[in-house]
C-alpha positions in Angstrom: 101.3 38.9 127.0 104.6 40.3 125.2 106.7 38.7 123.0 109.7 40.5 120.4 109.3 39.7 117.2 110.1 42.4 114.5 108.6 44.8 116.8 107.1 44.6 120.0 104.1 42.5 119.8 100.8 42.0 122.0 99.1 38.7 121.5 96.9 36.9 123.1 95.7 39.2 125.5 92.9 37.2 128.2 90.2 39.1 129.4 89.9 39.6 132.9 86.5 38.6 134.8 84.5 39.9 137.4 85.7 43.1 137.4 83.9 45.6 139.6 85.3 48.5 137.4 87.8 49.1 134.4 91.3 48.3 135.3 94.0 50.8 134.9 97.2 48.3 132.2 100.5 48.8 132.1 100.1 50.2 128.3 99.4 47.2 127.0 96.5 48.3 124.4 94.4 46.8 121.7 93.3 48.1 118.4 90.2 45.8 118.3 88.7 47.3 121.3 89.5 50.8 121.2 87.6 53.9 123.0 88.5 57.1 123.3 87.7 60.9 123.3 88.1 62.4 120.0 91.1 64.3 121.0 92.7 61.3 121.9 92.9 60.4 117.9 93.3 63.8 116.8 96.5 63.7 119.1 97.8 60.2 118.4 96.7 59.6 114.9 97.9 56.2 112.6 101.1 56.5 111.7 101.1 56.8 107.7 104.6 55.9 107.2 104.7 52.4 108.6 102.8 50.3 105.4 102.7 46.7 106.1 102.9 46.5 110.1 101.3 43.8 111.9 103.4 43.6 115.0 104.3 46.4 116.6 101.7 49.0 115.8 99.7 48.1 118.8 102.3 48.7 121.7 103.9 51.6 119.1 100.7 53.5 120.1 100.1 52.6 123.2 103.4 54.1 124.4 102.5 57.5 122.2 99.0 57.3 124.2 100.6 57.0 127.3 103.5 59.7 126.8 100.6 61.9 125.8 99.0 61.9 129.1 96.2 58.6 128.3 95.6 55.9 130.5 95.0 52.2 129.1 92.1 50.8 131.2 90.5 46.9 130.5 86.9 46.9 130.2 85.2 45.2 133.4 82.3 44.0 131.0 83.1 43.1 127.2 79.8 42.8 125.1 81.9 43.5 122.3 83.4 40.2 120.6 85.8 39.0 117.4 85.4 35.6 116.6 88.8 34.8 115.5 88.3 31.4 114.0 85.5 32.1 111.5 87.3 35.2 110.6 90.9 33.9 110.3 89.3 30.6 108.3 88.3 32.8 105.8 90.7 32.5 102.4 90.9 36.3 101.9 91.6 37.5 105.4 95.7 37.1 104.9 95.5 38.2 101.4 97.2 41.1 102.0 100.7 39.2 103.1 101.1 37.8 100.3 101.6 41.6 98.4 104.2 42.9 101.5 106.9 45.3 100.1 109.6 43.8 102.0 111.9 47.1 101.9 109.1 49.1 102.8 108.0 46.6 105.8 112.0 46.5 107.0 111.4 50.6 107.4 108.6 50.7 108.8 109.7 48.4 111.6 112.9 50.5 111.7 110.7 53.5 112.0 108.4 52.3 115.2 111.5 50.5 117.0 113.6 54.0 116.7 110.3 55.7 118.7 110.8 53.7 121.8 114.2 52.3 121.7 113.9 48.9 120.7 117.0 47.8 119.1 117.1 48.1 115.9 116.4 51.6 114.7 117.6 54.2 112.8 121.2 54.9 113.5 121.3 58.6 113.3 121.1 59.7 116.9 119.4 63.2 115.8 117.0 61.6 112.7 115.7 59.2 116.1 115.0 62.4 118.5 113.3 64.4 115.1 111.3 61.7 114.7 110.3 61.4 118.6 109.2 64.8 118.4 107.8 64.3 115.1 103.7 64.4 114.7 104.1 60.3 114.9 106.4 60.3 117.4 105.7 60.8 121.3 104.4 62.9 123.3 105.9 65.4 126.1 103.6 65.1 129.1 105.2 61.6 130.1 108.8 60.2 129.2 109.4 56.8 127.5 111.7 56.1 130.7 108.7 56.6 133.1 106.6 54.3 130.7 109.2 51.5 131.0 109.1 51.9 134.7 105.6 51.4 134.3 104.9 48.7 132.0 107.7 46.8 133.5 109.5 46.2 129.8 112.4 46.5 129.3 112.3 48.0 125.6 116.0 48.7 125.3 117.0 45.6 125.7 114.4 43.5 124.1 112.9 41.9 127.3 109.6 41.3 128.5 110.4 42.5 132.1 112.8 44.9 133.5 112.9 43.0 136.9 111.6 39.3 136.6 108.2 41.0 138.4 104.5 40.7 136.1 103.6 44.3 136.2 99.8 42.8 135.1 98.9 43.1 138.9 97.9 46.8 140.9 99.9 49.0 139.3 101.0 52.8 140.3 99.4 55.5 138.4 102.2 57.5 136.8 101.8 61.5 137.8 101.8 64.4 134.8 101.1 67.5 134.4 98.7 68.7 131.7 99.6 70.8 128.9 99.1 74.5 130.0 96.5 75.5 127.0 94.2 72.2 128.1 93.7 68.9 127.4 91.7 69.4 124.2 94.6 71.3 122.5 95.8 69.6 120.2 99.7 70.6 119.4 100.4 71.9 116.0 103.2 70.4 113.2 104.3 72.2 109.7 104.4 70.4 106.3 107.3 68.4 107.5 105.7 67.2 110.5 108.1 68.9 112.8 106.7 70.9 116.2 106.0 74.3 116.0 104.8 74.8 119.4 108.0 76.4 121.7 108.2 73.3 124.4 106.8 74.5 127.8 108.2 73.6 131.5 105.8 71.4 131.9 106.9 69.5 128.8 109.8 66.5 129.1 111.1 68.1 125.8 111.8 71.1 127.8 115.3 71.8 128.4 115.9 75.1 130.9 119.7 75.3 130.1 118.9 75.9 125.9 115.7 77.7 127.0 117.9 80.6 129.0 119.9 81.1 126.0 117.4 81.2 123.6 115.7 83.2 125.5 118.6 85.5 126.1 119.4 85.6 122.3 115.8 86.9 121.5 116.7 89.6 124.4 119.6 90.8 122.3 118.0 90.6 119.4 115.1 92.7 120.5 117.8 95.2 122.1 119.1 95.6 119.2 115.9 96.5 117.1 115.2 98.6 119.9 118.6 100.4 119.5 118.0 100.9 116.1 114.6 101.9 116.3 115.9 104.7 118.6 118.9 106.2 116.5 116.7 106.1 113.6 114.2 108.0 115.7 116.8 110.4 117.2 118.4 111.3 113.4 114.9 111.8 111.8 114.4 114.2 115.1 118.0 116.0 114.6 117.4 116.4 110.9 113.8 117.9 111.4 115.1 120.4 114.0 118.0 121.7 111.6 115.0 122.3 108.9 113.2 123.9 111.6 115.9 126.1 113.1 118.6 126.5 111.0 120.6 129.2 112.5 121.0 129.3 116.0 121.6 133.0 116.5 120.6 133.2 120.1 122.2 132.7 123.1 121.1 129.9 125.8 118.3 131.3 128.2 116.1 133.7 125.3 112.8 132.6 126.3 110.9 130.6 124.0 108.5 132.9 122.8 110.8 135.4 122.2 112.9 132.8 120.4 109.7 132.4 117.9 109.5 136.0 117.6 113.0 137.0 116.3 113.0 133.2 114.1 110.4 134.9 112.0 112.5 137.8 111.7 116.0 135.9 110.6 117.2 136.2 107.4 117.3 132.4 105.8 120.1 130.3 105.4 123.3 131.6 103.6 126.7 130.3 104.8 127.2 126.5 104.6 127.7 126.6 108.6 126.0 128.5 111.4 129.4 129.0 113.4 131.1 130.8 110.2 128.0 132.9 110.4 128.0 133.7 113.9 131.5 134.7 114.0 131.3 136.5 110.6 128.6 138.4 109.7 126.0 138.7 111.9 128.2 139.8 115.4 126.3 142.9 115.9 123.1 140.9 116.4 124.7 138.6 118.6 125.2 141.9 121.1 121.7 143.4 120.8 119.8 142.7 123.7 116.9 145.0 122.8 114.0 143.3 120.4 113.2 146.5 119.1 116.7 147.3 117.9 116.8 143.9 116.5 114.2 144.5 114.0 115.9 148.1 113.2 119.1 146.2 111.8 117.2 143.2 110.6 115.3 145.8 108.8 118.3 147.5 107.4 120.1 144.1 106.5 116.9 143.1 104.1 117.0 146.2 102.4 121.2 145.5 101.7 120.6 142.1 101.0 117.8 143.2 98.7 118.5 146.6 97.3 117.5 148.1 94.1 120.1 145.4 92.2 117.8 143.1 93.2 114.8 144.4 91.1 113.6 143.9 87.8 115.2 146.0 84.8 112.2 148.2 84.1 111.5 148.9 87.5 115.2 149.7 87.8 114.6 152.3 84.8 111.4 153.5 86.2 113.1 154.8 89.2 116.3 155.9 87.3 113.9 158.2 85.4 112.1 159.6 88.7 115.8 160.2 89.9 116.8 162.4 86.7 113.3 164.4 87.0 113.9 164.9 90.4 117.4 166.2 89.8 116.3 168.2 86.8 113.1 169.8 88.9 115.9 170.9 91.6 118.1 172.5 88.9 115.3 174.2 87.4 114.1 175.4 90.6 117.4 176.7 91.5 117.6 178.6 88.6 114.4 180.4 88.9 115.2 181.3 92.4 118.3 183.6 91.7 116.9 185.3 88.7 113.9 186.3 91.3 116.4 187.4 93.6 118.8 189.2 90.9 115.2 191.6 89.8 114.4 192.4 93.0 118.1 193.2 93.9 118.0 195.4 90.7 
């Protein structure tokens, strides 16, 4: 029971009697007899931004149900009824037209005919497929092609059938598979109500072409943190091992424990490069083989590099002073030793 109006509309639908169980439709769903898991709402909620629908909102749903994985089954036994005559007599029960935005009801039935291709939609090619993978739009475990082949309407081009056949009969059940984290995940949407879950394989969103290239662009993206990460590494290492060693005076093959030894013993740092150095003023240590001998001239270096200019004034004086006694005690001592040896000459 289809018919076009604004929207797609359900109406009339007739029960069906003497089931022996609930009967798998071909989406065709009503809002007044409505069952479900919880999940199932939390999935497919109301659509907010469609104020003042009547028809359309019914099938609207039904098709994100159905893209979502859900099956629409008819009850075999209803012991729920609406009695449509009392209610609809009632003065107040059409109040509600008579305040319609008519702008607001032109978008909204904009809105749910851009979701599954009824004529009529938004004309932005890329606001339409935002809005199909919008939180309100539909789902990725079933494609609104399959659910056309299904229900046997041909939404595109606003008719009730695709091939002149009443798809109300047995109908096919339509394969999917279900989303890898379960079917009580429910998929997650930012402020904007734009997906923030990556589509996976499984999902009709999924396109394996843009999925290699992203893909591939994280690669090299990561390569190059990882590059960077490693030179950063490799400077900090080459500028700690010039603190630690800055004057390679050894040859290649000293052993290392040796090389420890003698490091203690080098004088520090004093030419701005170590190959000025080695060619300059150290080529006698260069030759020495021996360790002991290497300590004999490191020895005698220190005491040139630190000498008595290095020391303080009165020090400097003190040992001036001991000098001049010294020399004075050997003069003295001279003296007294010829006049001794003149007497006993005498």
């Amino acid at each position: 029971m289809i018919m076009f109006t604004e929207n797609v509309r359900i109406h009339a639908t007739k029960s069906c009697a003497h089931l022996v169980k609930p009967k798998l439709t071909n989406a065709i769903y009503g809002a007044g007899l409505s069952y479900s898991k919880c999940h199932a709402e939390l999935k497919v909620p109301v659509d907010p931004h469609s104020p003042y629908v009547f028809d359309g909102e019914e099938f609207n749903r039904a098709a994100r149900y159905w893209t979502y994985g859900y099956d629409i089954y008819t009850p075999h036994r209803v012991y729920v009824l609406h009695n449509y005559p009392e209610s609809q007599s009632n003065p107040t029960t059409g109040s509600w037209r008579r305040k319609i935005d008519r702008t607001a009801l032109e978008n909204s039935n904009r809105r749910l005919r851009s979701v599954i291709d009824v004529p009529g939609g938004f004309s932005d090619r890329d606001e339409v497929i935002k809005l199909k993978k919008s939180k309100y739009g539909l789902g990725d475990r079933r494609s609104l092609d399959e659910l056309i082949q299904f229900s046997g309407i041909d939404l595109r081009n606003r008719k009730v059938t695709i091939d002149g056949k009443n798809r109300c009969g047995n109908l096919r059940w339509v394969d999917f598979e279900e989303h890898p984290q379960g079917v009580n995940y429910i998929p997650k949407f930012d402020g904007d109500e734009n997906p923030l879950d990556e589509p996976d394989e499984s999902s009709v969103w999924y396109n394996k072409a843009l999925s290699e290239i992203i893909e591939e662009k994280q690669l090299e993206i990561t390569s190059e943190k990882q590059s960077e990460i490693t030179e950063e590494k490799q400077s900090r290492f080459h500028s700690e091992r010039t603190v630690a060693h800055p004057r390679p005076y050894l040859k290649a093959g000293v052993k290392s424990r040796k090389h420890n030894r003698i490091s203690e013993l080098l004088p520090p740092r004093q030419s701005a490069t170590a190959k000025l150095e080695k060619d300059t003023l150290h080529p006698v240590i260069l030759k020495t083989k021996s360790l002991r001998a290497l300590k004999n001239i490191l020895v005698a270096e220190n005491l040139t590099q630190h000498g008595i200019n290095k020391l303080p004034v009165l020090i400097r004086l003190s040992v001036l002073l001991l000098l001049l006694g010294l020399a004075i005690s050997i003069i003295l001592t001279k003296g007294t030793g010829n006049r001794r040896k003149k007497k006993r000459m005498a």
